[in-house]
Each structure stands twice: as C-alpha cells, then as structure tokens.
N, C-alpha and C positions, 0 to 999 in steps of 0.2 A: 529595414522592412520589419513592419510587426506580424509574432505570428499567429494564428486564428485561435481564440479560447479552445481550448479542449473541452471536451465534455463528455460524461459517461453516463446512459439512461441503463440503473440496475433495479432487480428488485430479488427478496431472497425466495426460494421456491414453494410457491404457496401461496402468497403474498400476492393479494389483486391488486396490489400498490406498489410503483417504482418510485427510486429516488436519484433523483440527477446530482455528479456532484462534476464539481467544474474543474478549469484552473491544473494546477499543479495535484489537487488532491487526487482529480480523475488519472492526471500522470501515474501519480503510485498506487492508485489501484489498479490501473491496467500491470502495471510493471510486476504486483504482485499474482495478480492474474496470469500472465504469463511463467512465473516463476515456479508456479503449482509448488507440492510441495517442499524444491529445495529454500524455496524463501526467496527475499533478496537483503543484503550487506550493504549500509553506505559506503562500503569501501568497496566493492566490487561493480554498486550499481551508484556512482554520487550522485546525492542530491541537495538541494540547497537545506533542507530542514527537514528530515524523514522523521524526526520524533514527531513534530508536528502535525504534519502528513497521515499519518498512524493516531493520533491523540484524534483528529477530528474524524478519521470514520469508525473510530474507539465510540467515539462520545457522540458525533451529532448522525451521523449515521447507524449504528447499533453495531458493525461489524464486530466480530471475535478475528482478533489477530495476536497473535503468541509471539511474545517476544523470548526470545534463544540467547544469552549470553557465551558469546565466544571468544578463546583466549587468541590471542595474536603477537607477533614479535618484531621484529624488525626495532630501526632505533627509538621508536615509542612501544614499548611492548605496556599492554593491557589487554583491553577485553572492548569487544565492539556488537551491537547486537546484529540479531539473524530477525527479519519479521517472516511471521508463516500467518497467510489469509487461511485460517481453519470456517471459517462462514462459507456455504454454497451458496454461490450468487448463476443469476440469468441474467447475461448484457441483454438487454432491448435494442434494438434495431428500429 
C-alpha cells in the first residue's frame, strides 16, 4: 500500500507568499516543527537522509536551521549533529 505525498503549505511571518515543500522534506519540517527548541537527532528521530533534508530548506527554501554538534558514545563514540529550526514559520491550512 502506497502512502499519500505529504506536504507542507508555509510561509515566514510577513511574507504574503507561501512555500509548499513536499515528500520527506515536509516530513522533517514538521518533525522539526514539533521539536521547537530541543531540535531533533538522526539518532533519536531516524531518517533516511537528514543532512539532505536540512540542505534543501537551507538552500531552496531560505530556512535558518543550526546545526549543534554533539559528542556521543557507545561502541562508535563520535559526534552526531542536533538541527534547531531557528526560522519562525506559519503552517497554512
């Protein structure tokens, strides 16, 4: 069973213009949306490509999202990032 495109109608406050984004990318803006300040973690929240996800409403949408590097351990200890949507946005309805 396929499931229904997502899709997300924003626009930033002010702004007599929205922008729809679709797919996976409307996935992690709502996810970031919801996440309000603490962010969200591919490790907490997985996704198939969150750099990506974050590159395109970096780049084709204008969002300001901050990337957080965070150390981590277990038996691959490194560092995994944090994104925070610092952009005030208005979902459309």
């Amino acid at each position: 069973m396929k499931h229904p495109k997502q899709t997300m109608r924003f626009r930033l406050p002010g702004a007599g213009w929205a922008r729809v984004a679709n797919g996976r990318v409307a996935w992690a803006l709502a996810e970031l949306l919801r996440a309000g300040k603490r962010g969200v973690t591919p490790i907490d929240n997985p996704g198939p490509r969150w750099s990506a996800y974050i590159f395109t409403l970096r780049t084709e949408y204008g969002l300001d999202i901050e990337t957080v590097n965070e150390p981590h351990g277990g038996p691959y200890p490194g560092t995994h990032a944090r994104y925070v949507l610092k952009s005030r946005i208005e979902v459309v309805e």
